[in-house]
KOLGU-4560 file (N, C-alpha, C; in nm, 3 decimals, padded with zeros to 5 digits):
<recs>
<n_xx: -00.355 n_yy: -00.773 n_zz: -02.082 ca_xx: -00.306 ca_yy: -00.658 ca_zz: -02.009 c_xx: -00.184 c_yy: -00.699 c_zz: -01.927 mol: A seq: 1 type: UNK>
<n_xx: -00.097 n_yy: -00.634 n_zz: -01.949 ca_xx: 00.004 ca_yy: -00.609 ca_zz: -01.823 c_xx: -00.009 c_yy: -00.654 c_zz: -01.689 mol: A seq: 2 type: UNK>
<n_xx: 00.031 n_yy: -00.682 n_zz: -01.621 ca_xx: 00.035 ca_yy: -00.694 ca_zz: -01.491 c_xx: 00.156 c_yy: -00.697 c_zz: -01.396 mol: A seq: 3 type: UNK>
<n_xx: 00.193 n_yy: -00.619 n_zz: -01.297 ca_xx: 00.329 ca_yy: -00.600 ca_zz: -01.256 c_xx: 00.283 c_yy: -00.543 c_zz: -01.160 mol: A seq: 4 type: UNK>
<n_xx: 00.392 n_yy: -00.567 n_zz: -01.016 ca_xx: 00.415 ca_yy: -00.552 ca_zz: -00.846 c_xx: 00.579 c_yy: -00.526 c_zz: -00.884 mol: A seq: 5 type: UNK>
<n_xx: 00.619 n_yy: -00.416 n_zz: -00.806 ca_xx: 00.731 ca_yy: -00.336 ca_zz: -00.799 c_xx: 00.728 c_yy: -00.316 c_zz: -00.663 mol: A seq: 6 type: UNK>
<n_xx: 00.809 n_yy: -00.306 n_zz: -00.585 ca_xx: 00.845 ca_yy: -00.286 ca_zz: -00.450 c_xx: 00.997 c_yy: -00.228 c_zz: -00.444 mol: A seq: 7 type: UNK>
<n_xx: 00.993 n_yy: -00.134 n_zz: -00.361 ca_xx: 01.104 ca_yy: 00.001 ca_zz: -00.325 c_xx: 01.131 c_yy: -00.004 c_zz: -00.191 mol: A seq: 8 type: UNK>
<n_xx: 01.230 n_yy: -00.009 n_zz: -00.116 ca_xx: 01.230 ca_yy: 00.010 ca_zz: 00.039 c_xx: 01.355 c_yy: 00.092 c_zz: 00.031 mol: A seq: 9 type: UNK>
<n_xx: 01.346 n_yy: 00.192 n_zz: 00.092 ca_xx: 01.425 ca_yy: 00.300 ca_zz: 00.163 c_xx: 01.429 c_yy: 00.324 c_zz: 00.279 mol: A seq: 10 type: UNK>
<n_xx: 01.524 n_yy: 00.301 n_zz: 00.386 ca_xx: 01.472 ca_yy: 00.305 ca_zz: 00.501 c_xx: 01.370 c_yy: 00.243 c_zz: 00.567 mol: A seq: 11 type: UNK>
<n_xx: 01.305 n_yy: 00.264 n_zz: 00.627 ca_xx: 01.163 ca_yy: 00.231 ca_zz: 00.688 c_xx: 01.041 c_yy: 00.271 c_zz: 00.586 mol: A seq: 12 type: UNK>
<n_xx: 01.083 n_yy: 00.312 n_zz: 00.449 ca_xx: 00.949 ca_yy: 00.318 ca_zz: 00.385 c_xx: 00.944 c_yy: 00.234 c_zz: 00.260 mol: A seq: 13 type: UNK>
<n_xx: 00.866 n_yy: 00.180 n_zz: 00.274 ca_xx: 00.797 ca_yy: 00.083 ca_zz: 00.127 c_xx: 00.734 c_yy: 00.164 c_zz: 00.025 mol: A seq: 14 type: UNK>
<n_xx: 00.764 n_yy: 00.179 n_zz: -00.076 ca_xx: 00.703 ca_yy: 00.180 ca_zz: -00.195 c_xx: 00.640 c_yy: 00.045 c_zz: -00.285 mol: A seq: 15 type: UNK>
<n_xx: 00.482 n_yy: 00.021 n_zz: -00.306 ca_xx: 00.423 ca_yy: -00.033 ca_zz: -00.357 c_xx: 00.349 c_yy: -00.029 c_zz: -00.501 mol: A seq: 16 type: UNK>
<n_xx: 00.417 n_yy: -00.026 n_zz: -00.606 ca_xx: 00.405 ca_yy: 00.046 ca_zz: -00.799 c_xx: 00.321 c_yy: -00.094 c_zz: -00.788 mol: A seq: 17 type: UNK>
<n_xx: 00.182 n_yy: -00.097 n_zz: -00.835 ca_xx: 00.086 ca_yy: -00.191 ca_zz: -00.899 c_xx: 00.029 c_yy: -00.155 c_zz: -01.010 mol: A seq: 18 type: UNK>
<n_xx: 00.058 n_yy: -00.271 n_zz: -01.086 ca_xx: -00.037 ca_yy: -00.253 ca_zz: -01.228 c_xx: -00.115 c_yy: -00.350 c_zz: -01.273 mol: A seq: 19 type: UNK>
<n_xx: -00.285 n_yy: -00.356 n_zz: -01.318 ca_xx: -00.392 ca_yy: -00.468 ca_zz: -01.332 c_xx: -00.415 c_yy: -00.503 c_zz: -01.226 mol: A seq: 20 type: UNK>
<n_xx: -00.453 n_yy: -00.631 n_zz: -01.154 ca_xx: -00.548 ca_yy: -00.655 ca_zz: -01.035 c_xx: -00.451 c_yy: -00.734 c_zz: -00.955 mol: A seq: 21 type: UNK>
<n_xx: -00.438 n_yy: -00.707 n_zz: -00.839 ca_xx: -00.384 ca_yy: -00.776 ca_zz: -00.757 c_xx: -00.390 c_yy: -00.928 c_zz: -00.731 mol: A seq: 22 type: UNK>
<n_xx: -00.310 n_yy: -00.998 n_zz: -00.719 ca_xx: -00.378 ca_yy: -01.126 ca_zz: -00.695 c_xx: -00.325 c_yy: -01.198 c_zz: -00.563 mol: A seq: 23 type: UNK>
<n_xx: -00.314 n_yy: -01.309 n_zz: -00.475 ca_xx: -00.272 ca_yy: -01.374 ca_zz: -00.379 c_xx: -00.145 c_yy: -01.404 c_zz: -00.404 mol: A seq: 24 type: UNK>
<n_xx: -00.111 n_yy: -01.424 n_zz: -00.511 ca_xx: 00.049 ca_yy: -01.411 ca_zz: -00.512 c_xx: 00.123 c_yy: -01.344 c_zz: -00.472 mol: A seq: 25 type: UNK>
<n_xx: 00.067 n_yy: -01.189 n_zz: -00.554 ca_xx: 00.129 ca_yy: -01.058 ca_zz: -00.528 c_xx: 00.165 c_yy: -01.048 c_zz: -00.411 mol: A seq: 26 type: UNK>
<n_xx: 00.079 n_yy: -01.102 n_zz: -00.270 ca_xx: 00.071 ca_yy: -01.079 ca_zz: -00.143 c_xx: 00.189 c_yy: -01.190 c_zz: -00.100 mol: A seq: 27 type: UNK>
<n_xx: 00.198 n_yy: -01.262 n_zz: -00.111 ca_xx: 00.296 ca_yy: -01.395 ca_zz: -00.096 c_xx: 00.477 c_yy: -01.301 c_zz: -00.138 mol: A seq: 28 type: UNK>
<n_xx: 00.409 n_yy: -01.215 n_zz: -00.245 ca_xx: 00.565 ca_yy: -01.143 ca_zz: -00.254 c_xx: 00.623 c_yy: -01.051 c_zz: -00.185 mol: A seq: 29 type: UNK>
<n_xx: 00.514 n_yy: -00.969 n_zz: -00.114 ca_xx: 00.553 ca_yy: -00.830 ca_zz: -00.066 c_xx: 00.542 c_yy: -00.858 c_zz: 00.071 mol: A seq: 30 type: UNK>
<n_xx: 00.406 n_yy: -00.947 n_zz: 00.148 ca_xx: 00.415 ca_yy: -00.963 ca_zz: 00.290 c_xx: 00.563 c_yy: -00.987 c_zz: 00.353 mol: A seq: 31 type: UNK>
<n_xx: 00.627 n_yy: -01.093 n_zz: 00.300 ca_xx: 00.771 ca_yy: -01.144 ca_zz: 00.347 c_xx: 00.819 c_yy: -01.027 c_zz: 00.372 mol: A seq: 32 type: UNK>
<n_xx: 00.837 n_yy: -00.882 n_zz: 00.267 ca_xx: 00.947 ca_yy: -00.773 ca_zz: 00.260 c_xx: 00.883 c_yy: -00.695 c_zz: 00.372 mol: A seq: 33 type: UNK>
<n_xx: 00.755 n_yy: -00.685 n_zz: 00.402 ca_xx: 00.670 ca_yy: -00.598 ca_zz: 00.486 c_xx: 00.727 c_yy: -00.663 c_zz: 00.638 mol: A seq: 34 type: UNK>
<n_xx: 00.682 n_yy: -00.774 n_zz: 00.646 ca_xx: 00.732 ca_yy: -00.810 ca_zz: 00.774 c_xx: 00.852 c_yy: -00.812 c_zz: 00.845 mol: A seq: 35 type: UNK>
<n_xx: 00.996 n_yy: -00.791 n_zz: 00.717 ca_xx: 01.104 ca_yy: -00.751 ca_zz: 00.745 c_xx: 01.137 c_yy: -00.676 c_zz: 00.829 mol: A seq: 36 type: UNK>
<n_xx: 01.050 n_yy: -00.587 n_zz: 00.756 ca_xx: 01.103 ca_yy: -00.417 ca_zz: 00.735 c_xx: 01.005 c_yy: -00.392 c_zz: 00.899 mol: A seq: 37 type: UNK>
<n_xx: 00.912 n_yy: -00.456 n_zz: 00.899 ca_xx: 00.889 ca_yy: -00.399 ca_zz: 01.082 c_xx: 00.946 c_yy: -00.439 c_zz: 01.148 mol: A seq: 38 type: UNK>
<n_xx: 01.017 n_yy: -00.593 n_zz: 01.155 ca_xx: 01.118 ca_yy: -00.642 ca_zz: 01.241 c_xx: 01.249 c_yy: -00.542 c_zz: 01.224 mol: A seq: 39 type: UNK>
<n_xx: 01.305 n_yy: -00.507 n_zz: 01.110 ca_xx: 01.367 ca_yy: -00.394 ca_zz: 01.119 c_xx: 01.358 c_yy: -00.275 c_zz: 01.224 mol: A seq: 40 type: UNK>
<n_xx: 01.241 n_yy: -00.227 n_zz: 01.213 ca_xx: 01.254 ca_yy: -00.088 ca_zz: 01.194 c_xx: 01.092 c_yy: -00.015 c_zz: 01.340 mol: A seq: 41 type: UNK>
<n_xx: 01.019 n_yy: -00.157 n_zz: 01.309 ca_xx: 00.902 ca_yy: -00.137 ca_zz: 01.425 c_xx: 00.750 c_yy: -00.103 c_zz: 01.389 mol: A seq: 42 type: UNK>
<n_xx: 00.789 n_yy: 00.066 n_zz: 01.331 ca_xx: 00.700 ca_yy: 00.096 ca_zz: 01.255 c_xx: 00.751 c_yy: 00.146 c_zz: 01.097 mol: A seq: 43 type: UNK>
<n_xx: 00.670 n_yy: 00.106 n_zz: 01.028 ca_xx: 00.734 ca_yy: 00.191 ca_zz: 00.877 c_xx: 00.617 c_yy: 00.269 c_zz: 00.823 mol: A seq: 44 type: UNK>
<n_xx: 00.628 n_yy: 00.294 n_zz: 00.681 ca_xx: 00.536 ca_yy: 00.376 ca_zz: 00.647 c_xx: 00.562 c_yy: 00.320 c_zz: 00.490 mol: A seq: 45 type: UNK>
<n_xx: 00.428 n_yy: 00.313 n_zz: 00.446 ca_xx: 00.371 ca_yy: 00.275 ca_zz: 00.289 c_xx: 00.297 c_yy: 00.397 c_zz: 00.220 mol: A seq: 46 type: UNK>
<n_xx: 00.375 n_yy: 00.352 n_zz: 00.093 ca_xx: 00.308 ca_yy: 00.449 ca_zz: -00.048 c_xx: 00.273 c_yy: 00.318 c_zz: -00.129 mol: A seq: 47 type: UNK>
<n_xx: 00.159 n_yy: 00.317 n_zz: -00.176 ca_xx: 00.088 ca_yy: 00.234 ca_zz: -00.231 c_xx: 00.035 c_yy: 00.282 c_zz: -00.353 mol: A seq: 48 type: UNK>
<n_xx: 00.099 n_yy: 00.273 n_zz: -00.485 ca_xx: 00.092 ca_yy: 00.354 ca_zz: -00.596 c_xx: 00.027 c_yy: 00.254 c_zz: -00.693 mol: A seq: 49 type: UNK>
<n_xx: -00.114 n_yy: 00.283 n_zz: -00.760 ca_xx: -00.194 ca_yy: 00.237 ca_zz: -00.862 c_xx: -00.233 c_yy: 00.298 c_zz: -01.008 mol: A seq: 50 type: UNK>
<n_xx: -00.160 n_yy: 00.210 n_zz: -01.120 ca_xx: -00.119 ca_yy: 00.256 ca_zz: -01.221 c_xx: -00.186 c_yy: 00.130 c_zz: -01.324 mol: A seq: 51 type: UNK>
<n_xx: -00.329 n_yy: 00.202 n_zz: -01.351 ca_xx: -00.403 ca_yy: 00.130 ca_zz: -01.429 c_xx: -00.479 c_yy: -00.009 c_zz: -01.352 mol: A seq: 52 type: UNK>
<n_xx: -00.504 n_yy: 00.016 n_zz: -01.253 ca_xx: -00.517 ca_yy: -00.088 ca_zz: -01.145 c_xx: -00.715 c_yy: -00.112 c_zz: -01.163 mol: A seq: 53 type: UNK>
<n_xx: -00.713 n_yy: -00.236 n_zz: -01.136 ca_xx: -00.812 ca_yy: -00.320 ca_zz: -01.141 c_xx: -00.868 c_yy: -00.393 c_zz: -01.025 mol: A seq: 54 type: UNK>
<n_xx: -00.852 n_yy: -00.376 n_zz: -00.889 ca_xx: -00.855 ca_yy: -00.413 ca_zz: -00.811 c_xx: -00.787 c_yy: -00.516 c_zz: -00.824 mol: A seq: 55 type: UNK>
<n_xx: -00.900 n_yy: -00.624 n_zz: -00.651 ca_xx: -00.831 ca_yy: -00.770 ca_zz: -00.604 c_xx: -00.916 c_yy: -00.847 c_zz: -00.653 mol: A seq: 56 type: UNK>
<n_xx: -00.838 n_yy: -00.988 n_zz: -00.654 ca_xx: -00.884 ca_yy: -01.117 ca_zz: -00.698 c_xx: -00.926 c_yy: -01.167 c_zz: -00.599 mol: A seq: 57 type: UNK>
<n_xx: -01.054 n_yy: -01.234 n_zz: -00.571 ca_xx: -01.080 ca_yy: -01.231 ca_zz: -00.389 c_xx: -00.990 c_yy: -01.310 c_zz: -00.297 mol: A seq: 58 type: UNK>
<n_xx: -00.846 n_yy: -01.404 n_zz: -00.394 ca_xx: -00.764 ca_yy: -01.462 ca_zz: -00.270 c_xx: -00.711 c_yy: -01.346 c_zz: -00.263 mol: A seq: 59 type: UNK>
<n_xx: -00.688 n_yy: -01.239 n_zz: -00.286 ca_xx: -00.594 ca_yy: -01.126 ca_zz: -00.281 c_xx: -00.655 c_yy: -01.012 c_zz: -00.153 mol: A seq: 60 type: UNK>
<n_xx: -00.828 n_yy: -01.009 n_zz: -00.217 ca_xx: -00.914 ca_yy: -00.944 ca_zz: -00.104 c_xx: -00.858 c_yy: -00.997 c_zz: 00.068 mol: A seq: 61 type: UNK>
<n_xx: -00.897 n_yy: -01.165 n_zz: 00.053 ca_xx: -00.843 ca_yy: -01.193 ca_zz: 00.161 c_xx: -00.760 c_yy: -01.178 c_zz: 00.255 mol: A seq: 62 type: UNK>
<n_xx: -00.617 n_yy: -01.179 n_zz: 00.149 ca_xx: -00.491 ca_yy: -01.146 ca_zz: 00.192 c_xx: -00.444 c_yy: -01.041 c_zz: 00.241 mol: A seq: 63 type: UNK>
<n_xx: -00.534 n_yy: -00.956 n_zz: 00.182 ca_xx: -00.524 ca_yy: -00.789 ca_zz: 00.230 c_xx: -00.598 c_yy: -00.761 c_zz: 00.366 mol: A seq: 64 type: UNK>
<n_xx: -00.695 n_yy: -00.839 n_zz: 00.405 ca_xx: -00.747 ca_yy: -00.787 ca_zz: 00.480 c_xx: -00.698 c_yy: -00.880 c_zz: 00.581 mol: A seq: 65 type: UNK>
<n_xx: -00.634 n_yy: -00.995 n_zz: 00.563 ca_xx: -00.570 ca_yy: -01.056 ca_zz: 00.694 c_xx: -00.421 c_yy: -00.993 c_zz: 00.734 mol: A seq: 66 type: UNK>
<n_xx: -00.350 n_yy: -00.922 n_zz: 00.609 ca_xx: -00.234 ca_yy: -00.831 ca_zz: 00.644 c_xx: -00.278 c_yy: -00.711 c_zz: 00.695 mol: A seq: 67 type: UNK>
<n_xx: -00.373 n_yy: -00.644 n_zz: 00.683 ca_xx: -00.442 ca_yy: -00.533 ca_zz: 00.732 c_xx: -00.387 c_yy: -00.566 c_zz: 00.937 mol: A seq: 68 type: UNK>
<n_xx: -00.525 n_yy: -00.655 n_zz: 00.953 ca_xx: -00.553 ca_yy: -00.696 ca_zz: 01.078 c_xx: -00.399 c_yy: -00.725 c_zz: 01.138 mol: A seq: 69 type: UNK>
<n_xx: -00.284 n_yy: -00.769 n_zz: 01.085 ca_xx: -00.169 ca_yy: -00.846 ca_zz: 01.167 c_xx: -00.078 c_yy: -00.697 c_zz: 01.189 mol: A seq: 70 type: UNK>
<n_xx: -00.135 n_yy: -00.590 n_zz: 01.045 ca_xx: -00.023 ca_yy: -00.509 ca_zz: 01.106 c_xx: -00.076 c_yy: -00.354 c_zz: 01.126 mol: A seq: 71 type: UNK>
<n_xx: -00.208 n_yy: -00.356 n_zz: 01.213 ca_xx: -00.317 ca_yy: -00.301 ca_zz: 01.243 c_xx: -00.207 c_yy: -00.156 c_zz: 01.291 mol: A seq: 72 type: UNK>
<n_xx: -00.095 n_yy: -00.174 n_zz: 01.408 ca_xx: -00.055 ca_yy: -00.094 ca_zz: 01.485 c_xx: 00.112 c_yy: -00.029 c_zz: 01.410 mol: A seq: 73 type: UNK>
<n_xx: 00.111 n_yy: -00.123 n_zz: 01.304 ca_xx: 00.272 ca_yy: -00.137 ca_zz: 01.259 c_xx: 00.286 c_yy: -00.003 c_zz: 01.139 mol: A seq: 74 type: UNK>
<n_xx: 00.206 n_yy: 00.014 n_zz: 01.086 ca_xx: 00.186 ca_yy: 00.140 ca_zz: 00.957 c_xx: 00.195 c_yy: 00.281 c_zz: 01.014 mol: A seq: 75 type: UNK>
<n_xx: 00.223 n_yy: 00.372 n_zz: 01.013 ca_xx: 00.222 ca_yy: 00.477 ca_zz: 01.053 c_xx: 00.179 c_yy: 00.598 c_zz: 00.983 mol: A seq: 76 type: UNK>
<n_xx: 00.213 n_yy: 00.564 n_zz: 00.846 ca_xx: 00.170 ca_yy: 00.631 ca_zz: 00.730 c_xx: 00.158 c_yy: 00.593 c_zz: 00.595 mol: A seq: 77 type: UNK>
<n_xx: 00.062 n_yy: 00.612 n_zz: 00.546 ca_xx: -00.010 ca_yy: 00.541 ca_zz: 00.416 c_xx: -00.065 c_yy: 00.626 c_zz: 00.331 mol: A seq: 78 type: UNK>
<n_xx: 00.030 n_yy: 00.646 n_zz: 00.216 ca_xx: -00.039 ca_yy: 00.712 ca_zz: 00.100 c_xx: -00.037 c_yy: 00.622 c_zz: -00.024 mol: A seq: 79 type: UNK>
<n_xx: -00.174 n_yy: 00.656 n_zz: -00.002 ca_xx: -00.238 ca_yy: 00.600 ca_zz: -00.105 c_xx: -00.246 c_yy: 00.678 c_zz: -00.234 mol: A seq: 80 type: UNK>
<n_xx: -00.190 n_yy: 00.626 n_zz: -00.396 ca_xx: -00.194 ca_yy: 00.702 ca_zz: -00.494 c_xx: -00.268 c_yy: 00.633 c_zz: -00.622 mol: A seq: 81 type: UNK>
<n_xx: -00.283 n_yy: 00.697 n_zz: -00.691 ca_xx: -00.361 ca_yy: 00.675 ca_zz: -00.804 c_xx: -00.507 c_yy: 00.738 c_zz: -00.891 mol: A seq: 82 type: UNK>
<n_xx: -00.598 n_yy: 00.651 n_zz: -00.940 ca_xx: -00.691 ca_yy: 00.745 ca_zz: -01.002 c_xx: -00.769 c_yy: 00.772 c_zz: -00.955 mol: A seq: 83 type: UNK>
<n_xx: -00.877 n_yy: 00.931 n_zz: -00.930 ca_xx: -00.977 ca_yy: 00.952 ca_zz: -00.867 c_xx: -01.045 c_yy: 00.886 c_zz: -00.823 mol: A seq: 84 type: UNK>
<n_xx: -01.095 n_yy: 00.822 n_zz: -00.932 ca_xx: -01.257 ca_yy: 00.729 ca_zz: -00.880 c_xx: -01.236 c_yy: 00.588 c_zz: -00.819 mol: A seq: 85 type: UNK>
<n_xx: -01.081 n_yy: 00.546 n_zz: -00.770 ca_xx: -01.006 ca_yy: 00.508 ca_zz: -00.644 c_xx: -01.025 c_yy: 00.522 c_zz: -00.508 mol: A seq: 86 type: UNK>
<n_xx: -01.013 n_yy: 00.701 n_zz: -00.464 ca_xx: -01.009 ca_yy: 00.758 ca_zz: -00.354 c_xx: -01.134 c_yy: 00.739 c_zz: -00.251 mol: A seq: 87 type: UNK>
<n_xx: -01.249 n_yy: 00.709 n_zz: -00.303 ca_xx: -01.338 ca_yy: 00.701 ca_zz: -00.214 c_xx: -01.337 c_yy: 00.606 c_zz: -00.153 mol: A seq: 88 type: UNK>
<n_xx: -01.308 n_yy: 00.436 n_zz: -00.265 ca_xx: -01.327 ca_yy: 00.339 ca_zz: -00.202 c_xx: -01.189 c_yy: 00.278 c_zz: -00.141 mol: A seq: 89 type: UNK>
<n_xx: -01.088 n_yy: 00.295 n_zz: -00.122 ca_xx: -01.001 ca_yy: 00.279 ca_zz: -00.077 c_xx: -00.994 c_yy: 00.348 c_zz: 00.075 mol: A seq: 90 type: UNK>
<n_xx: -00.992 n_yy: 00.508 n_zz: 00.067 ca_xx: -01.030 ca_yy: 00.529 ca_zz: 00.140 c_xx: -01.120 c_yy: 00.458 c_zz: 00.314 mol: A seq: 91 type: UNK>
<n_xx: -01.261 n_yy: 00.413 n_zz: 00.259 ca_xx: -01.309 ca_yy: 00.364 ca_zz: 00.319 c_xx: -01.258 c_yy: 00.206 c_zz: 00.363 mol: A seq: 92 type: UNK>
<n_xx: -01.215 n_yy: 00.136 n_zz: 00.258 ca_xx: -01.173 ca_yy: -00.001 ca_zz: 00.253 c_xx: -01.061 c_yy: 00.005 c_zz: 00.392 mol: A seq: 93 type: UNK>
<n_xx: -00.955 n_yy: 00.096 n_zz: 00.422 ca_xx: -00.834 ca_yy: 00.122 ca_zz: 00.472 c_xx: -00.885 c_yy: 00.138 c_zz: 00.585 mol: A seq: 94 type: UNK>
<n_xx: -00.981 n_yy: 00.238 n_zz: 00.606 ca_xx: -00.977 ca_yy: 00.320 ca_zz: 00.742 c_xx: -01.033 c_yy: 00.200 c_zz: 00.851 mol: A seq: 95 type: UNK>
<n_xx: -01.054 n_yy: 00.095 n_zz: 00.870 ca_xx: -01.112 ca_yy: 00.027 ca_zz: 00.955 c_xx: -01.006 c_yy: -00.063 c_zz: 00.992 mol: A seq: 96 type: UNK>
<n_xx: -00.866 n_yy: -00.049 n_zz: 00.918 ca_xx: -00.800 ca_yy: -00.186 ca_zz: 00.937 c_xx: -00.654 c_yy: -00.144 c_zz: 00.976 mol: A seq: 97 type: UNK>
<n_xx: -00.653 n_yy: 00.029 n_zz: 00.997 ca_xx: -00.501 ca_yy: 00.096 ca_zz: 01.039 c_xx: -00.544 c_yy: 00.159 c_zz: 01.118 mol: A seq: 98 type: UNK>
<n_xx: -00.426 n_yy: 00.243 n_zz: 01.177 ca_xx: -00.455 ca_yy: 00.358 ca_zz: 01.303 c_xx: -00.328 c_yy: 00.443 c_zz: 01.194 mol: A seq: 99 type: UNK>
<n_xx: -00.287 n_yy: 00.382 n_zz: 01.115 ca_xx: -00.249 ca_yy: 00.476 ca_zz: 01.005 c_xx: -00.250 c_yy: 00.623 c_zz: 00.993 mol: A seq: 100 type: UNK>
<n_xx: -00.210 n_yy: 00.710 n_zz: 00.959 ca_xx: -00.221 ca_yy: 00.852 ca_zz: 00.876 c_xx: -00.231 c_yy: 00.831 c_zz: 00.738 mol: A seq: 101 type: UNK>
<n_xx: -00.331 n_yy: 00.859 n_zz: 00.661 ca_xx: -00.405 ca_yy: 00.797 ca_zz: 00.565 c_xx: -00.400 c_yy: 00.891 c_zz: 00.443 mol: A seq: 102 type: UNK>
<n_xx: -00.358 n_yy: 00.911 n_zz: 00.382 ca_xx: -00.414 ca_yy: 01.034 ca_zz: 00.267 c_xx: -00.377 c_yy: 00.967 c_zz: 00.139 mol: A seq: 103 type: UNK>
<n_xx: -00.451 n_yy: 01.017 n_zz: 00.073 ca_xx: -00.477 ca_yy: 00.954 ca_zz: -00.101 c_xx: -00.466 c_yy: 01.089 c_zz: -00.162 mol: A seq: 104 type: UNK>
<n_xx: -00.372 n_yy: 01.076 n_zz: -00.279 ca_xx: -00.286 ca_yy: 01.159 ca_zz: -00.419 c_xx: -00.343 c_yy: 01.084 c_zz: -00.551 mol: A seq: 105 type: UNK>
<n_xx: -00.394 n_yy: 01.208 n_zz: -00.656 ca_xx: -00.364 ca_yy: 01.143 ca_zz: -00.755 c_xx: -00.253 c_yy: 01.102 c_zz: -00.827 mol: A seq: 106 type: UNK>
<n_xx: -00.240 n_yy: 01.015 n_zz: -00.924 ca_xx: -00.146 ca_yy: 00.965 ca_zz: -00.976 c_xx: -00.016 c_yy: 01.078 c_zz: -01.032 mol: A seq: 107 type: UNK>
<n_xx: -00.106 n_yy: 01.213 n_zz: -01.066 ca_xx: -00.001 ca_yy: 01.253 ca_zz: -01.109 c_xx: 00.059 c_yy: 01.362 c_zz: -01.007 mol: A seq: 108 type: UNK>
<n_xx: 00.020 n_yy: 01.338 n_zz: -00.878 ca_xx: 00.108 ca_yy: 01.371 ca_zz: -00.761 c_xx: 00.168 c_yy: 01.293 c_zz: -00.708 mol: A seq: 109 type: UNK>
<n_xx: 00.245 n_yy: 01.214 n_zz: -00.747 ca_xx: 00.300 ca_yy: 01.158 ca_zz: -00.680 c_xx: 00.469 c_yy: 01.183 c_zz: -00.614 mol: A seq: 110 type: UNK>
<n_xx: 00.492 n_yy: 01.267 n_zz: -00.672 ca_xx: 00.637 ca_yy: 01.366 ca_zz: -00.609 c_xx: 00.554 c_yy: 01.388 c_zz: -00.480 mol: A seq: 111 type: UNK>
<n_xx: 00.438 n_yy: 01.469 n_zz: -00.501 ca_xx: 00.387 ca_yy: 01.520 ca_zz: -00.338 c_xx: 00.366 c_yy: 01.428 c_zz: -00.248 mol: A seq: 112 type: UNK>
<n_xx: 00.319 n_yy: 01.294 n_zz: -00.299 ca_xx: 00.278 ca_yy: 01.164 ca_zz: -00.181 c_xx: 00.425 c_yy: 01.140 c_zz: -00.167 mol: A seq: 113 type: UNK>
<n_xx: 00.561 n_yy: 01.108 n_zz: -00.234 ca_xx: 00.671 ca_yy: 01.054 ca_zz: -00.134 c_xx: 00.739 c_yy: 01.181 c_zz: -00.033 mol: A seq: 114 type: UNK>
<n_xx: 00.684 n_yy: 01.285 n_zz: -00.108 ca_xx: 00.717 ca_yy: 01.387 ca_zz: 00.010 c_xx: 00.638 c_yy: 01.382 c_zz: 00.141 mol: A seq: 115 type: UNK>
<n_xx: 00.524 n_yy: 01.360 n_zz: 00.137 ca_xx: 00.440 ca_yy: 01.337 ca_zz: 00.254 c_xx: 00.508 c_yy: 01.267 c_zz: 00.338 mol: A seq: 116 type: UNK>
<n_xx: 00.496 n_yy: 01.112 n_zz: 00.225 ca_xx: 00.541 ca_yy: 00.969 ca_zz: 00.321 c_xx: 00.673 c_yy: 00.989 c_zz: 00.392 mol: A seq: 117 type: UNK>
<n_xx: 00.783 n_yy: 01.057 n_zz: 00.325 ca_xx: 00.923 ca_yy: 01.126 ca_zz: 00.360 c_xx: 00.935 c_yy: 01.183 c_zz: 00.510 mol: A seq: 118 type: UNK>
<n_xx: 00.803 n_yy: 01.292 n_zz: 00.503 ca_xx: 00.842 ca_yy: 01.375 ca_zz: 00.617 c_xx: 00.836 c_yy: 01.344 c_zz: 00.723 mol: A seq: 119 type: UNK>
<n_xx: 00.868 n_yy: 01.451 n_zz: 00.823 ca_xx: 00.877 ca_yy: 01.376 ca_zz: 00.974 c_xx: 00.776 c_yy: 01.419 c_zz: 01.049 mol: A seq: 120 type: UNK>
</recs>
């Protein structure tokens, strides 16, 4: 299978395109651009788009949940996209580790999630 991390920054917002399972690498690639972009900017806002996605590899679990915790106050808005049977557990996985604005799109809304993430 495929596997591919795509990253988009516009302004203060990140776009995150994942495909197959995340791994500790992946995180090694995008943290650097994440931490930029708040030294930039303070707070930003993430779209986190899953396209055939398989979850994490548990160094990846890790990684997520120690980037969670460092940038607890730094996210402002987080849409989360991809396939239904996604939304619940993500959902829950997220909500303990942001003060975020949180909403999850399916995949094939995703015009509507960068409009979300967009607005003011």
């Amino acid at each position: 299978m495929d596997k591919a991390i795509e990253i988009t920054i516009v302004g203060s917002v990140m776009e995150i395109d994942v495909t197959g399972k995340l791994t500790k690498e992946d995180y090694e690639h995008f943290v650097p651009a994440t931490d930029e972009l708040i030294k930039k900017h303070g707070k930003i806002r993430i779209l986190f788009a899953m396209h055939d996605f398989h979850g994490w590899s548990a160094g990846a679990a890790w990684a997520d949940i120690k980037f969670d915790l460092r940038h607890f106050s730094h996210i402002e808005r987080l849409a989360i996209v991809g396939e239904s049977k996604w939304e619940h557990g993500m959902a829950l996985f997220c909500r303990p580790f942001t003060t975020a604005t949180l909403r999850y799109f399916d995949i094939a809304n995703i015009e509507d999630a960068r409009t979300w993430i967009n607005a003011e």
